[in-house]
C-alpha positions in Angstrom: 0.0 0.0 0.0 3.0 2.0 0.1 4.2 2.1 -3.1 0.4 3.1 -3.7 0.6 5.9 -2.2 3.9 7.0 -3.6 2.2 7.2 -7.2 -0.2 10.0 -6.1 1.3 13.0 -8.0 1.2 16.4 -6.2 -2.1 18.0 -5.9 -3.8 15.1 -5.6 -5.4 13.1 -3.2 -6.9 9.8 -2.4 -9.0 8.0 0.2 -7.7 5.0 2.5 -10.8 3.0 1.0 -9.1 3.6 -2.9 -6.2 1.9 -1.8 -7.7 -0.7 -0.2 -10.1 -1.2 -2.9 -7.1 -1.0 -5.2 -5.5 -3.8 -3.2 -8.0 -6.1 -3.4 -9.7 -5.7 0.0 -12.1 -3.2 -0.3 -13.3 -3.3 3.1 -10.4 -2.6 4.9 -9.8 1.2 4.4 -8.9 1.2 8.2 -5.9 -1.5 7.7 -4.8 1.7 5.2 -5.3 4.4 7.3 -3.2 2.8 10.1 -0.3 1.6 7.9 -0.2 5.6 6.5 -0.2 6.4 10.6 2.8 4.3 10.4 4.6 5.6 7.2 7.0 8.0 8.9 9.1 4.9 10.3 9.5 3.7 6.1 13.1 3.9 5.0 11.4 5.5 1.4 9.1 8.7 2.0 5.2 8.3 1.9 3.3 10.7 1.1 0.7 10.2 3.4 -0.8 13.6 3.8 -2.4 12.7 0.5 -4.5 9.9 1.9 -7.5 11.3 3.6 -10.9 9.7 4.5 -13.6 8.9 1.7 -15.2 12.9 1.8 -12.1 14.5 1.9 -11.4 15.1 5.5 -8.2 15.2 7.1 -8.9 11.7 9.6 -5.3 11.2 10.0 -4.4 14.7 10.6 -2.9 14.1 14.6 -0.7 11.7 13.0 1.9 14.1 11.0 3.4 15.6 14.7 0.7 18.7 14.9 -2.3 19.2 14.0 -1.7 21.7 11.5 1.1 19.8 9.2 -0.9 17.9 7.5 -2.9 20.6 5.9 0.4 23.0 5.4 1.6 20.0 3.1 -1.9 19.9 1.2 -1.6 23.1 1.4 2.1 23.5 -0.6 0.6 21.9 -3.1 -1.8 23.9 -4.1 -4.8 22.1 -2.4 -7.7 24.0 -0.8 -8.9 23.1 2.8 -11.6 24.8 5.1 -12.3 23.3 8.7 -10.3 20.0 7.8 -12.3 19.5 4.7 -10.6 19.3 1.5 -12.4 21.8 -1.2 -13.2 20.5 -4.3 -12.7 16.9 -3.2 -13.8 15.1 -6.4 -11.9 17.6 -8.6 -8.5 16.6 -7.5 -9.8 13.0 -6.3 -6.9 10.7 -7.5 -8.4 7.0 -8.3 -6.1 4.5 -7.8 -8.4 1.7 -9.9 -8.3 4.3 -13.1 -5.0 5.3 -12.7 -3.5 2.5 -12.1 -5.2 -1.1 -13.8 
């Protein structure tokens, strides 16, 4: 699920439930979210920040050291984000079954 997550370009973002649809096991988007909880101790970088809950909210948010650095590295890359909701969700939605198969 990790090198998943690596092929999300920047500006884009998916949901923990893409990549574990993408894997194969649809229903466990929560298996994701805790191995991207985990991704900082990954010898590669994971872009985590770009894996957020199925409407676009930053879940995972608590996870990146303060509360705030997740949405600052959204943020660098051009993404929009109001109350921990990512604006225009579906516009910059990155499908990992599309994108990758």
């Amino acid at each position: 699920m990790y090198d998943v997550a690596r092929k999300i370009p920047f500006g884009k973002v998916t949901s923990y439930g893409a990549i574990a649809k993408y894997l194969g096991t649809a229903q466990s988007a929560r298996v994701v979210g805790w191995a991207m909880n985990d991704s900082h101790s990954q010898k590669d970088y994971v872009p985590a920040h770009r894996v957020v809950n199925k409407i676009g909210l930053l879940s995972g948010k608590h996870h990146f050291g303060n509360s705030n650095t997740m949405q600052q590295l959204l943020e660098n890359e051009g993404i929009q984000i109001i109350d921990d909701q990512i604006i225009d969700f579906q516009k910059i939605f990155w499908d990992p079954m599309k994108e990758l198969s």
